[in-house]
C-alpha positions in Angstrom: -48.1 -64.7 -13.8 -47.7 -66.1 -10.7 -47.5 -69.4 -11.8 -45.1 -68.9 -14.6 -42.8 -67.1 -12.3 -42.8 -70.2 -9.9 -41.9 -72.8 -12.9 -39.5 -70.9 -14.3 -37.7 -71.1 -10.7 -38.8 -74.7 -10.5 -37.2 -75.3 -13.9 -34.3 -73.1 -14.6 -33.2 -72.7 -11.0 -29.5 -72.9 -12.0 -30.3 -70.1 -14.9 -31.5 -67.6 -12.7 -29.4 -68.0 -10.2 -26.5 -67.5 -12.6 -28.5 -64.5 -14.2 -28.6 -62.6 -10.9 -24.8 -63.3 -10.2 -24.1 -61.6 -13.6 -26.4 -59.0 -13.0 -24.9 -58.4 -9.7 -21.7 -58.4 -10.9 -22.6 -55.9 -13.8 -23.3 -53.3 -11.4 -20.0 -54.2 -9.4 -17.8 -53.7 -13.3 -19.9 -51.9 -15.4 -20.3 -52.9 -19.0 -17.5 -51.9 -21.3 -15.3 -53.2 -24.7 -14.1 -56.0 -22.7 -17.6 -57.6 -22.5 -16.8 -58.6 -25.6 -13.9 -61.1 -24.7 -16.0 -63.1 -21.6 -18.6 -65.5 -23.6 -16.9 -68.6 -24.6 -18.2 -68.8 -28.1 -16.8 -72.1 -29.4 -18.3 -73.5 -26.2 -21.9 -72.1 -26.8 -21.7 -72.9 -30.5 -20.5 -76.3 -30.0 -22.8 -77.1 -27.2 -26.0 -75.8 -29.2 -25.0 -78.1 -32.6 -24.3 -80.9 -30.6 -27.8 -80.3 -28.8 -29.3 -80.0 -31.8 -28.5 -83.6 -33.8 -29.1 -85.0 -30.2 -32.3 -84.1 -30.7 -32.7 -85.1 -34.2 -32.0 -88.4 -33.0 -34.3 -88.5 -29.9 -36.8 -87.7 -32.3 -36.5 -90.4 -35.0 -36.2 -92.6 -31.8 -32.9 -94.0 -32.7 -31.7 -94.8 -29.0 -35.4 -96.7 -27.8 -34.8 -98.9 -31.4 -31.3 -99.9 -30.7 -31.9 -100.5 -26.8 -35.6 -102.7 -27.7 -33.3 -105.0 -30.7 -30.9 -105.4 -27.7 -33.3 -106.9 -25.6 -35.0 -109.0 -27.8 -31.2 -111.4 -27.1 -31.8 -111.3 -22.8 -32.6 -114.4 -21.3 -31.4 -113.6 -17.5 -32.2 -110.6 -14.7 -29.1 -110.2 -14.4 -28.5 -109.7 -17.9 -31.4 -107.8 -18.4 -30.2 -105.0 -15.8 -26.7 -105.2 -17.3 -28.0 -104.1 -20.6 -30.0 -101.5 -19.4 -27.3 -100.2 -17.4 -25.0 -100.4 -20.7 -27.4 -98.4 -22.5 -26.6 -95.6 -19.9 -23.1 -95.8 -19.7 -22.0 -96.0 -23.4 -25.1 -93.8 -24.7 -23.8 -91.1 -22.0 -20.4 -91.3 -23.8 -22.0 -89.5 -27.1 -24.9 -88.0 -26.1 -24.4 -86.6 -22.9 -26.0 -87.9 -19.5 -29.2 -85.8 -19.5 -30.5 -87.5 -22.8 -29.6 -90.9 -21.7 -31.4 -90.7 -18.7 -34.0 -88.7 -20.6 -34.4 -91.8 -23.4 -33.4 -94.8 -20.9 -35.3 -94.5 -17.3 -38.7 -94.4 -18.8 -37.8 -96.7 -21.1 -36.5 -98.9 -18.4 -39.5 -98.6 -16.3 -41.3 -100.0 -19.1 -39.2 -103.1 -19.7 -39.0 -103.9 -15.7 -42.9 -103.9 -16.2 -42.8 -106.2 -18.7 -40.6 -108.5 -17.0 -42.1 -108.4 -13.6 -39.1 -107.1 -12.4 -41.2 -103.7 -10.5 -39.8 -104.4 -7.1 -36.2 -103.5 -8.6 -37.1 -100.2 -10.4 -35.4 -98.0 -7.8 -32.3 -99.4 -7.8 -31.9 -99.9 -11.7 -32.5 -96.2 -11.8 -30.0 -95.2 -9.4 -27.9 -97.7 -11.1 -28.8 -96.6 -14.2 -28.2 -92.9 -13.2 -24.6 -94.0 -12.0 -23.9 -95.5 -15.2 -24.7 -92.7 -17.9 -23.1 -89.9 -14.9 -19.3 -92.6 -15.3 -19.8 -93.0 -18.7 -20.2 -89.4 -19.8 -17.4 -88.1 -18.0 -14.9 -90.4 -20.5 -15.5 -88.1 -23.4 -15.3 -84.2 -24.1 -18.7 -84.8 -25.4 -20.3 -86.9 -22.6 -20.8 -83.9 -20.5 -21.4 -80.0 -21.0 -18.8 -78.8 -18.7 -16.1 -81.4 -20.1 -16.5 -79.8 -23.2 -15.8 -76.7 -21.9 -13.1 -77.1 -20.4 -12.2 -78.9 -23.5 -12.7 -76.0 -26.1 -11.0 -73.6 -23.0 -7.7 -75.4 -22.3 -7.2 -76.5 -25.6 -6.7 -79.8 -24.7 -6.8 -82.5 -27.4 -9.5 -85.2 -27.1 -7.0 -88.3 -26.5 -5.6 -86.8 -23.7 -8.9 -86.0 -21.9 -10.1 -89.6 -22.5 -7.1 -90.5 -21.0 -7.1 -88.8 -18.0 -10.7 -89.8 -17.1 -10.6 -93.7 -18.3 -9.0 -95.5 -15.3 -12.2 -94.2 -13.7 -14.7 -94.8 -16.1 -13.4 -98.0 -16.3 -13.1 -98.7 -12.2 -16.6 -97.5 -12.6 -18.0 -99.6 -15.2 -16.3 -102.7 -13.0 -17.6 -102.0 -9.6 -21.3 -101.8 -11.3 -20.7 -105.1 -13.1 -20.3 -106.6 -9.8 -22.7 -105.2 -8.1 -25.0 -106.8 -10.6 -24.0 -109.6 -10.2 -24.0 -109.7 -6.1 -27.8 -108.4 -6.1 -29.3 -110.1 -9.9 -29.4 -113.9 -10.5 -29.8 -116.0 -13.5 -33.6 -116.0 -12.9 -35.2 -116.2 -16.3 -36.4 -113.8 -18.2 -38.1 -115.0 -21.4 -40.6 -112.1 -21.7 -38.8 -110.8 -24.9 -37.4 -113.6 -26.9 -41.2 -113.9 -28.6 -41.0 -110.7 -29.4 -38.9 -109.2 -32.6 -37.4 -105.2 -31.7 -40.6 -103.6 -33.5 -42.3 -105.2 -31.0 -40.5 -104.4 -28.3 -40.3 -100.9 -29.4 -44.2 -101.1 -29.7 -45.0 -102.6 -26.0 -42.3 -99.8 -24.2 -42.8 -96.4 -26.8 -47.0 -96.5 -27.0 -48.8 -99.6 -25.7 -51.9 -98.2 -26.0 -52.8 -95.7 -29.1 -55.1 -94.2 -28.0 -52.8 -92.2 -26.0 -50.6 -89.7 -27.2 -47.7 -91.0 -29.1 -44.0 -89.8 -28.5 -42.5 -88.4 -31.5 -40.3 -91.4 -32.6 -43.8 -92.7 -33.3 -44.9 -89.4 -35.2 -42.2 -89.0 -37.1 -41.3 -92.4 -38.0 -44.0 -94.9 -37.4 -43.5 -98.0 -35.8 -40.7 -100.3 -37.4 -39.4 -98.1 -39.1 -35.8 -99.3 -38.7 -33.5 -96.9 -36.9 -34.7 -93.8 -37.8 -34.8 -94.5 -42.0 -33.0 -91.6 -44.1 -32.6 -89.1 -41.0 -30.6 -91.7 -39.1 -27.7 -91.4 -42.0 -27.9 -86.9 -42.2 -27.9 -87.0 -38.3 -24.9 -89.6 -38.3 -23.3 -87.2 -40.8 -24.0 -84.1 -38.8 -22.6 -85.6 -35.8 -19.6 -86.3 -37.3 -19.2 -82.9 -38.8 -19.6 -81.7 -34.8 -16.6 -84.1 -33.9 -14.6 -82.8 -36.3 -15.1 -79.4 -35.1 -14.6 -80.2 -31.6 -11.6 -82.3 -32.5 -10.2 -78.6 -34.5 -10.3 -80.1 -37.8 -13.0 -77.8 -39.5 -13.8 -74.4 -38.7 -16.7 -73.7 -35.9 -18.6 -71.2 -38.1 -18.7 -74.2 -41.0 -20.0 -76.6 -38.5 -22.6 -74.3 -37.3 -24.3 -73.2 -40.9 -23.9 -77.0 -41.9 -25.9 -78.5 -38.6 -28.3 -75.7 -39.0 -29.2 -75.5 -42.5 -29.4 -79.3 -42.8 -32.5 -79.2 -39.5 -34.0 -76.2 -41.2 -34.8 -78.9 -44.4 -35.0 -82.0 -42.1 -36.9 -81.2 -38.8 -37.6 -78.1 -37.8 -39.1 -78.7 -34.4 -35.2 -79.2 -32.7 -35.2 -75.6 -32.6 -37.7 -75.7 -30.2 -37.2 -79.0 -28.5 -33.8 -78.3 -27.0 -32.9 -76.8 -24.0 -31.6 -73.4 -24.7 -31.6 -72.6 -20.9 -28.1 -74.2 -20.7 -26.4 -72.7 -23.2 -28.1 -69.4 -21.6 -27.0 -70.6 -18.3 -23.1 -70.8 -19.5 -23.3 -67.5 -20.7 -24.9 -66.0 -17.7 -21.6 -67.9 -15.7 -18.9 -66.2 -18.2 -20.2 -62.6 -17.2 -20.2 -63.2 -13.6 -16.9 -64.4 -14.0 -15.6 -62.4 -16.6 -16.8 -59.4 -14.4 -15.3 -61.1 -11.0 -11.9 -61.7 -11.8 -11.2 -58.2 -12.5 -11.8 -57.7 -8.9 -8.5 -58.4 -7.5 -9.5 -58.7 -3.7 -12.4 -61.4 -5.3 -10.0 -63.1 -7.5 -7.5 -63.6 -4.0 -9.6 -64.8 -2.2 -11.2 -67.4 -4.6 -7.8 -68.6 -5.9 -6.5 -69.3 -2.1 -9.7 -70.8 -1.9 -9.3 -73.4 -4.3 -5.6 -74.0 -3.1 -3.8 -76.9 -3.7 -6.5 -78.9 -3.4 -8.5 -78.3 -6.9 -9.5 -81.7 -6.9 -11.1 -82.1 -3.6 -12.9 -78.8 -3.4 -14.9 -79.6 -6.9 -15.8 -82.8 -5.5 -17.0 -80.8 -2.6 -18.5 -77.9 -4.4 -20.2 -80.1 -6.6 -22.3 -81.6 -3.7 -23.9 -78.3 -3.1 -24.3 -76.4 -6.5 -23.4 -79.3 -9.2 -20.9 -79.9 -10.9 -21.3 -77.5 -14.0 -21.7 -74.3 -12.1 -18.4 -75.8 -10.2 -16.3 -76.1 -13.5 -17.2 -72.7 -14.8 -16.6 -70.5 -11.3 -14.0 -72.7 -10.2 -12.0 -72.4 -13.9 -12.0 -68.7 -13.4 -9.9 -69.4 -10.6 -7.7 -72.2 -11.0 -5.3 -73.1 -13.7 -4.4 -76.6 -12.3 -7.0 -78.1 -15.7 -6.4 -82.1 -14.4 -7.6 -81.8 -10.8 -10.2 -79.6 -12.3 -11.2 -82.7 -14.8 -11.3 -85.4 -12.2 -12.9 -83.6 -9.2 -15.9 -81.8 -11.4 -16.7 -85.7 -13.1 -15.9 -87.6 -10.0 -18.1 -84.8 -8.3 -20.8 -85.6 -10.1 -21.4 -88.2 -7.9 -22.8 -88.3 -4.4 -25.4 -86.3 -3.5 -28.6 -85.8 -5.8 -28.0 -82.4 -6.6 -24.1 -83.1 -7.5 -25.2 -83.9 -11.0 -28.1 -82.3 -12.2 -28.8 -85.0 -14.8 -29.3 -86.9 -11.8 -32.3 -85.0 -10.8 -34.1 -86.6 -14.5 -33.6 -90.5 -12.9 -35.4 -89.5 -9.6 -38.0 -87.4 -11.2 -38.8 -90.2 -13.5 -38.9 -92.8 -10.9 -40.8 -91.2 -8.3 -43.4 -90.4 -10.9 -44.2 -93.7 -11.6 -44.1 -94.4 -8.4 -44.6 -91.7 -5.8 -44.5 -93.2 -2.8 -41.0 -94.3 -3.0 -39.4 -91.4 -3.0 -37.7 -91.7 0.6 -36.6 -95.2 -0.6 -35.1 -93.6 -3.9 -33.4 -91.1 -2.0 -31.7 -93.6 0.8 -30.9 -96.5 -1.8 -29.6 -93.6 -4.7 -27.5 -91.5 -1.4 -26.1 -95.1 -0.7 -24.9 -96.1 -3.7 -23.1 -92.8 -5.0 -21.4 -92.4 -2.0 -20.1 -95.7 -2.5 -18.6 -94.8 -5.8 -18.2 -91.3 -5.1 -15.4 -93.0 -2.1 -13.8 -95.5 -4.7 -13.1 -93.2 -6.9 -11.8 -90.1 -5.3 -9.8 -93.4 -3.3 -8.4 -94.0 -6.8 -7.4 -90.6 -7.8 -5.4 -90.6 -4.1 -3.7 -93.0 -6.1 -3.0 -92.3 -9.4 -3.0 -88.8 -8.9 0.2 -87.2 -7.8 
């Protein structure tokens, strides 16, 4: 019991921690009709069918295929670490930062391996880590809380992409170029003799008798990108665009995403993570609850100021920046700022995006003794950006 008690704080620190605000918080405005009004629903039903064909897709191995057919065309480290990097940043973009890092780090760690390129894994990964935490934060999708605040101000999609691009770009640049300062043109020829199944083969499951990942279950090896699941999941995903983008109904999405895994793979249901959507609900009661304090609801809205942007940047530092979106958008009605300083916030320190935390772990377990060095090289480098940026919104913001 012990045990369990300890993992689940190991695990789903962020959940309990919101549980026990909204608990608290229960006992400070006592459950009544208005209960009713505080849970976000198009956020949590959105989030969850999104989740769900990401999942599909994890498991048919659809992002390991594309990212082992683009290899087979590298001939340079430089190029090498650019694609990687690339897989990151654009894959972030439509499936979220967490399940790039998720599908890409190992998978990176497998292809450095291959190329001889070990002595470098630490700073792809913090470089890869960079690149899927600039590149989701383009698109309503890319990250949990963007589509939040999405589905709460109402905002339409084109505008948000707007609004975030001049750093996404700026972002995508500066990691080009530091690519280039730190990679040569040394050759890499370790993959143009291989096709993408084999590719796929060497990185997924070398050796079989070990067990296999579930791209290799499901699917087998070579089996294209993913075979007649690849076109459902494509459809599904479309269907959740169009219902994040308010062109069909929420409840048609939902019975259409869920009916279509109960046929083609039951097992998402258990695969995802249902201790985020969880976690957002726990954060709408504690909030809910809050601002009908009005002494609680002064203070917190003189808190945040004038200076939105800054002080999610800051907050994000300490608690991340999803919990910061959903207490600080109880408080604050200034939705730009709010956009800029919870993505640009994401940056900096390890904690400031939790998807963050997935790179380390995944590093540091292959190999554990650089774990200061991860820390110092990763601390390094997002301040760097995290300074840029903010620099830029100085700039552009007025």
């Amino acid at each position: 019991m012990r045990q369990l008690v300890v993992k689940i704080l190991k695990n789903e620190t962020i959940l309990v921690v919101a549980s026990i605000l909204a608990l608290i918080s229960c006992f400070i405005v006592p459950p009544d009709k208005e209960y009713a009004g505080y849970i976000h629903a198009s956020t949590i039903s959105q989030l969850i069918c999104l989740m769900l064909v990401v999942c599909g897709f994890q498991r048919i191995g659809v992002f390991r295929i594309i990212g082992s057919r683009l290899l087979h065309h590298v001939s340079t480290a430089r190029g090498l670490v650019i694609t990687l990097i690339s897989l990151t940043y654009f894959s972030g973009m439509l499936i979220t930062n967490d399940v790039a890092l998720v599908t890409f780090i190992p998978f990176a760690i497998a292809v450095l391996t291959m190329a001889h390129m070990e002595e470098h894994a630490v700073l792809v990964g913090t470089l890869m880590t960079v690149g899927a935490n600039v590149g989701s934060m383009l698109t309503p999708i890319g990250n949990a809380h963007n589509l939040y605040l999405k589905a709460l101000t109402g905002m339409p999609s084109a505008e948000m992409i707007g609004i975030m691009a001049p750093y996404s770009v700026a972002a995508a640049v500066l990691l080009v170029v530091i690519v280039c300062v730190v990679f040569g043109k040394k050759p890499v020829s370790e993959f143009s003799s291989i096709d993408g199944s084999g590719i796929e083969q060497n990185v997924l499951a070398p050796n079989s008798d070990q067990p296999q990942p579930d791209e290799i279950r499901v699917t087998g090896y070579g089996a294209g990108y993913g075979g007649w699941r690849t076109i459902v999941y494509c459809a599904l995903f479309i269907v959740c665009l169009l219902a994040v983008s308010d062109f069909i109904p929420l409840w048609a999405m939902c019975v259409i995403v869920v009916v279509a895994f109960l046929f083609c793979d039951r097992r998402v249901f258990r695969n995802i993570d249902w201790g985020l959507p969880l976690t957002f609900c726990m954060f709408f009661i504690f909030i809910g609850n809050m601002k009908r304090v009005p002494e609680f609801y002064e203070l917190a809205a003189s808190l945040v100021g004038a200076h939105p942007l800054e002080v999610s940047v800051v907050s994000s530092q300490f608690i991340s920046n999803v919990p910061t979106t959903l207490l600080l958008s109880g408080f604050c009605d200034q939705w730009r700022a709010l956009i800029i300083g919870t993505n640009l916030g994401g940056m900096g320190t390890l904690i400031a995006s939790m998807a963050s935390l997935i790179g380390y772990k995944n590093v540091t377990r292959k190999y554990p003794d650089k774990k200061g060095r991860y820390l110092a090289v990763y601390s390094a480098v997002n301040v760097l950006f995290l300074i840029v940026l903010v620099g830029l919104s100085w700039i552009i913001e007025p």
